[in-house]
N, C-alpha and C positions, 0 to 999 in steps of 0.2 A: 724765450729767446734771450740772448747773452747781448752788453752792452758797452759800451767804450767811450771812450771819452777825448774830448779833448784838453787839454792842460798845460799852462802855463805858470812857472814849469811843471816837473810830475805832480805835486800837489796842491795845484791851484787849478781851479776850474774856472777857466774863464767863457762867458758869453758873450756875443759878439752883438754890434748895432744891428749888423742885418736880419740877424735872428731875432732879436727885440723888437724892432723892427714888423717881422710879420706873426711873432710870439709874443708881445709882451709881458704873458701870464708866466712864462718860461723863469724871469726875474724872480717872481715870488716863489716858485717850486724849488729853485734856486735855496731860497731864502729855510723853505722847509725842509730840504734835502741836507742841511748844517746842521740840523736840532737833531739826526739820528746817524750823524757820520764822523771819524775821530776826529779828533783836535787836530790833526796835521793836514787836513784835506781844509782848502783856504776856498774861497771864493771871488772872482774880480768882476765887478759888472761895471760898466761905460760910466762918466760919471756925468753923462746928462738924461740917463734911464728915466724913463718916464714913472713917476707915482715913488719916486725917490724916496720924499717922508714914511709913507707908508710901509716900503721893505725897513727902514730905519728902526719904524715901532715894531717889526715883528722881531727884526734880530734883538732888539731890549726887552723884548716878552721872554724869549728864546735863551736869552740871555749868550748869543753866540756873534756878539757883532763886532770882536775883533778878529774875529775869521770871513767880515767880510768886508772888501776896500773898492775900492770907486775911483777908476785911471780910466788908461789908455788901453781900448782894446780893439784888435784888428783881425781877428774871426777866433772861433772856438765855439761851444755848445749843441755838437752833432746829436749826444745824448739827452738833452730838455728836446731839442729840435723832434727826436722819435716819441718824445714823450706825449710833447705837444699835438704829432700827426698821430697819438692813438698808435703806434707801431709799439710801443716797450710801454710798461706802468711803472707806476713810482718803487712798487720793490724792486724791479729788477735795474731800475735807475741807480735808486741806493747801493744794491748790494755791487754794481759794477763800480759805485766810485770808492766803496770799502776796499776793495782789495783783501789784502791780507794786515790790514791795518790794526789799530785796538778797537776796543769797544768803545761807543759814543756813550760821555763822563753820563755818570747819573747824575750830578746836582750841577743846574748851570744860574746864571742871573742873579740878582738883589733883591733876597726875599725884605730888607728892611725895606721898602716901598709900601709893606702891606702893615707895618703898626699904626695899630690904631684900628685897621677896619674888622668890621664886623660881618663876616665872611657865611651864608646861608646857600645852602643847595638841597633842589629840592627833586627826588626821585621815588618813584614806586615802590621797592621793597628794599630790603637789605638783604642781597643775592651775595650767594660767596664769593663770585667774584667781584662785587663793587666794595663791600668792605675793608678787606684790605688794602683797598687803591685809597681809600678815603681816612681810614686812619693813617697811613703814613702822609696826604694832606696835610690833615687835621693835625699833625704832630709836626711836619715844618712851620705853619700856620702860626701855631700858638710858641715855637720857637722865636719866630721875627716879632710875638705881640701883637698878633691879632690873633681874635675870636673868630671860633665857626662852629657851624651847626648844621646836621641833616635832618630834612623834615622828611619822612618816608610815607607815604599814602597806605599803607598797610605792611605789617609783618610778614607774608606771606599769597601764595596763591593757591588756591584749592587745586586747581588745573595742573599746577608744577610745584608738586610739593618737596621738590627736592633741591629749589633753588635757594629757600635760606641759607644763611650764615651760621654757622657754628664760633665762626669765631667772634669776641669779645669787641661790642660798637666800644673806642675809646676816644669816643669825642661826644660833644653835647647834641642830643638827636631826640626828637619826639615822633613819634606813632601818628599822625593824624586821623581825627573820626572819619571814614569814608562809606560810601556805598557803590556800589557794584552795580553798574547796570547791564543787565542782560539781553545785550545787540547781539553779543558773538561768543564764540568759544572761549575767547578768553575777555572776560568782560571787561571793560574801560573802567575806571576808578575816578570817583568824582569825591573829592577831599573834601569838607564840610569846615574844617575848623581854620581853614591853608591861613587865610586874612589873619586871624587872632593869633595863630602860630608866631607869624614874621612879625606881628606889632608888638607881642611879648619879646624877642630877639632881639628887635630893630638893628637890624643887618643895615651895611654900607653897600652891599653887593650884593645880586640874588641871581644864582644859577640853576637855570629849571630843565631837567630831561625831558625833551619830548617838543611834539609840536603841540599837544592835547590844549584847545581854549579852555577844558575846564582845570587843568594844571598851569602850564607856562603861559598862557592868555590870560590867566587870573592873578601870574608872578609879573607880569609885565605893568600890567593895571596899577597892583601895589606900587612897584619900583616908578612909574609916571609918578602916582600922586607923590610917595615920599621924595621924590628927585633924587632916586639912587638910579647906579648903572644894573641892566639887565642884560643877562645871558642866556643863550641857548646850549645846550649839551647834547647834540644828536649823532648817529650812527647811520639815518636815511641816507641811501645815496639812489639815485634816478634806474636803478634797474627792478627795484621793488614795485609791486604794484601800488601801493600804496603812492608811491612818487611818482604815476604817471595821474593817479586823479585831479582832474582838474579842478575840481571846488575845493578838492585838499593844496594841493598847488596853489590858488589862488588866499586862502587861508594861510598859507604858512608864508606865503609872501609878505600880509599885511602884517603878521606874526615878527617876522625878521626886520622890517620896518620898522618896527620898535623899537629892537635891541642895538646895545652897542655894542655888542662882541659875540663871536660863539666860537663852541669847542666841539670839533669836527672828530670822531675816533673812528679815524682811518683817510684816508687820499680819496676816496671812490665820494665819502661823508663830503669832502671839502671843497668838491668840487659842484657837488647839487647843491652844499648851500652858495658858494660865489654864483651858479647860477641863476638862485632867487634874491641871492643879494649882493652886486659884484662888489660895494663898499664897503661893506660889514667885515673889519677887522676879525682875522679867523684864525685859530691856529689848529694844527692836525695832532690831535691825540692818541693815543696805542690805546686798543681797546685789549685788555690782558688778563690772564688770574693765575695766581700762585702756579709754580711750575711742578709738577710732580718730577722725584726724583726715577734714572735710568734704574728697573730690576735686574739683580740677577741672572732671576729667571729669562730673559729675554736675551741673553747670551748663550745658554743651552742649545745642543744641537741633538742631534737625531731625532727630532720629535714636529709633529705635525706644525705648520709655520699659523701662528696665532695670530686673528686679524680682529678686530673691533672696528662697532659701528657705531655711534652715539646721535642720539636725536630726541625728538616731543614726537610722540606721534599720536597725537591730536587729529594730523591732517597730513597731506603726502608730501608738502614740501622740503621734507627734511631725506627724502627720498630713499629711505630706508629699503623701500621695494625694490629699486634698481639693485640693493647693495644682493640681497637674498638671489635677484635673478641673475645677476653674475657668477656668484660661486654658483649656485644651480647647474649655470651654462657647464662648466667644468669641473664634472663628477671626476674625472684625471688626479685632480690638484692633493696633495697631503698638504689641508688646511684645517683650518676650525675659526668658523665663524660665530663672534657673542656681539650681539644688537643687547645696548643698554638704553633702555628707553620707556615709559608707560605712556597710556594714551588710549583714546578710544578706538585706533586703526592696529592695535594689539591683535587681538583675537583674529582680523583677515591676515594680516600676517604670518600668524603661526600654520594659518590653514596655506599662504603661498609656500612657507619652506616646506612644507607638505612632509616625506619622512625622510628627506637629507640630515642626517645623523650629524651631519660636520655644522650645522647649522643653528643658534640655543638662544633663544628670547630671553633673557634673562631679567626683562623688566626692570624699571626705575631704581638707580642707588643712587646712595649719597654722594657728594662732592668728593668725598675721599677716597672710596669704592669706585668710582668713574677713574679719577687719579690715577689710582694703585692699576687699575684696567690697563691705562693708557701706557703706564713706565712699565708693564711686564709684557706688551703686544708687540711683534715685529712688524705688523703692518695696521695705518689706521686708513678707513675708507669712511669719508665725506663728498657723499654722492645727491649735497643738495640741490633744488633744481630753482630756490631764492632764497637769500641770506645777505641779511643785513649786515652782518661780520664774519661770525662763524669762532667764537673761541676754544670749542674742542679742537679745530686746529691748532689753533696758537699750542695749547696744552699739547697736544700729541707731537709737534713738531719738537716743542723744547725740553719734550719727554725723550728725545731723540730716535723715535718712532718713526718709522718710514711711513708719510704721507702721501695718500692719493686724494685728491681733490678735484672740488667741479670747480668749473672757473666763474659757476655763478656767485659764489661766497666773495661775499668784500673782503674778507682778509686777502686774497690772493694778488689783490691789487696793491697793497705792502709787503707784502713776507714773500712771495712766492716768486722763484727761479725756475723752469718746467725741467727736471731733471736734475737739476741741481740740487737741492735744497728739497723738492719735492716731488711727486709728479702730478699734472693738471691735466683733467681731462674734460673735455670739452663735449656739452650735451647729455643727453640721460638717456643713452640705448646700452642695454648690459652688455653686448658684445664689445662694445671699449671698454667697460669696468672690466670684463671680463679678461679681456687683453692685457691692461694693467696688471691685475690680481696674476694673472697668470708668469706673465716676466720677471716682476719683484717677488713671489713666491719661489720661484728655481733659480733666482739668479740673488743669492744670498749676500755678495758680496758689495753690489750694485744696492742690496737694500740697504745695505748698514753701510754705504756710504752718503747715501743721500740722507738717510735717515741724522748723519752724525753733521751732518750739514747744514738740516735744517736748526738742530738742537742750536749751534753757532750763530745760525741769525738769531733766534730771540735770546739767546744770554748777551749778543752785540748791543742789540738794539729792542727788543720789544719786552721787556721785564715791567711784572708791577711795581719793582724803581723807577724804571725810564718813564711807566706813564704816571705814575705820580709828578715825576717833574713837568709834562707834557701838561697834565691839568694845570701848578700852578702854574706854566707858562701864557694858558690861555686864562687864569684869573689877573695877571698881570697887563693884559690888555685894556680892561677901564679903568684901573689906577695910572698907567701910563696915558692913557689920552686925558683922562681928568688934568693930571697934573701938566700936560702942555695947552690948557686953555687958558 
């Protein structure tokens, strides 16, 4: 659904008392909706808003707080107002107050705030897509004068061997001793050395992925004793199973209690943690990875319309099935379907595409192999039925690859336009995939517009630039509270 706005004048977004009023939270998303929209797009909120200080620290996280002023306002904010009632989500808020505007700057704020500290974040592997977000960190970081370090719980995962890094750690980072324990398919990581690690370091600052107590419960502990600020860096957001358990819920509440800040990657993230912690300084980060470049090839005509499907399949969440029973559904179509994926739900797979010839398992490749997949396909189908984020989108969209997507994937709640930018489809019966696959297959022109549209939102807004600034933005938040105490 398409959005609008109200503005005073065209470039100021003003929200009105009455609307703060029965919105409050509307101020803050306000506040978010600046860190990813051009420098000409202003913001006015009343100037007796309630929790005033508090949007004040995040536009100096943000580093966007001369685009926001504090007068006299007497109605505006129809668009927070939908947002608020659940009718529009934060992408489609964003992309309606972009316009046809610039891109929102890659570097904003005063990284000299952070010399001197000694900056440590602590995460599971070194996956390809979080390396490169963490070296260009790690290199504005030690630009301002300060140190940082990643502590990683292991190099790898047997389960997904295809999510290391090839590319070069270029910042100071240790391996931790761990052990694996074997609860589930993809077993939990319980780090052995984490304590010795950070006292060798002695970090100012510690940001730990995850809610895990034997990770970010064990980074919290450290950061009480040393009296340093702790951080959260999560992707949960309340549609996952996982965030509806209640002994997990109540754990990650005392969790969040802790900490003084966290880094939400993505709106769907930011909003379950303000829900376990409505005071907990937050800011919203782009979860992203390197963007494959548009093929050639994917310009070619007369030839059957190329679709890819990417996922783990481990387990059917990634719902790989739906994508197979769809083209199934319409033997009609000149397509060709390639699923990149290994896993132990391989083998019934290969037995669903049964002997549909347009259909080719092509099992697990590299990061660069998935890439190259995604910049030469005219259609990508993401027919998850739970996702935490989903970054084969991000990649397929900014590959400028005509996207179909479930609307269960977090990204959709940042990035996504339905028809716009992308198309979303709602639930996991293959006669909608089907539907989809069908319309953007014959109607070639409709695909490579949308497709060229979404490419535009993530070079606007969601690049592993933008979210490297995104992260420091959210490490700037316990330097900024420290220093107003």
């Amino acid at each position: 659904m398409g959005t609008s706005i109200a503005t005073v004048p065209k470039c100021r977004v003003a929200l009105s008392p009455d609307l703060l009023g029965r919105c409050p939270e509307a101020a803050q998303w306000a506040v978010h909706a600046l860190a990813q929209l051009p420098d000409n797009v202003m913001a006015v909120l009343p100037r007796d808003v309630p929790s005033r200080g508090k949007l004040e620290l995040l536009v100096a996280a943000y580093g966007t707080g001369e685009r926001l002023t504090f007068g006299s306002v007497d109605s505006g904010g129809d668009a927070f107002e939908r947002l608020m009632a659940g009718d529009a989500t934060f992408g489609e808020l964003v992309e309606g107050l972009s316009g046809d505007g610039e891109a929102a700057r890659l570097v904003r704020g005063d990284d000299s705030v952070f010399r001197g500290h000694r900056i440590a974040v602590v995460t599971n592997i070194p996956a390809h897509y979080r390396v490169p977000l963490l070296n260009l960190v790690a290199s504005r970081l030690q630009h301002s004068g300060a140190g940082f370090a990643a502590f990683f719980c292991a190099r790898g995962t047997r389960s997904r061997p295809w999510l290391p890094s090839r590319e070069s750690l270029e910042f100071e980072h240790e391996f931790l001793s761990a052990v694996a324990v074997p609860v589930r398919a993809r077993p939990p990581l319980i780090p052995l050395t984490l304590e010795a690690a950070l006292r060798r370091f002695r970090p100012t600052i510690v940001l730990s992925a995850g809610f895990s107590p034997a990770v970010s419960g064990r980074c919290a502990r450290y950061a009480r004793r040393a009296r340093i600020p702790f951080g959260v860096w999560s992707g949960e957001h309340d549609q996952m199973k996982t965030a509806r358990n209640r002994i997990r819920r109540a754990q990650r509440r005392r969790l969040l209690a802790r900490a003084d800040f966290a880094l939400a990657y993505g709106s769907a993230s930011g909003r379950y943690l303000r829900a376990l912690a409505p005071a907990l300084p937050t800011v919203i980060g782009r979860n992203t990875a390197p963007l494959p470049e548009r093929s050639t090839a994917a310009a070619a005509q007369d030839r059957p319309v190329s679709i890819v499907a990417i996922g783990d399949l481990t387990d059917e969440r990634k719902g790989i099935d739906i994508a197979i029973d769809a083209i199934r559904a319409r033997p009609d179509l000149d397509c060709r379907l390639r699923v990149i994926g290994g896993g132990t739900k391989l083998p019934a797979l290969e037995i669903r595409a049964g002997r549909d010839s347009r259909i080719q398992l092509a099992g697990p490749r590299t990061p660069e192999e998935t890439r190259d997949a995604l910049g030469s396909a005219d259609l990508f189908l993401f027919p998850t039925r739970a996702d935490i984020f989903g970054l084969t989108m991000v990649e397929a969209m900014g590959a400028g690859t005509c996207a179909v997507v479930s609307s269960a994937a977090g990204a959709v709640h940042d990035l996504c336009v339905d028809r716009v930018n992308c198309v979303v489809v709602r639930g996991d019966q293959p006669d909608s995939w089907a539907n989809a696959v069908a319309e953007l297959t014959l109607n070639e022109p409709l695909r490579r517009e949308i497709g060229a549209r979404g490419r535009t939102t993530i070079l606007r807004r969601w690049t592993i630039e933008h979210a490297a600034d995104a992260m420091i933005a959210g490490l700037r938040l316990p330097v900024l509270v420290r220093g107003t105490r």
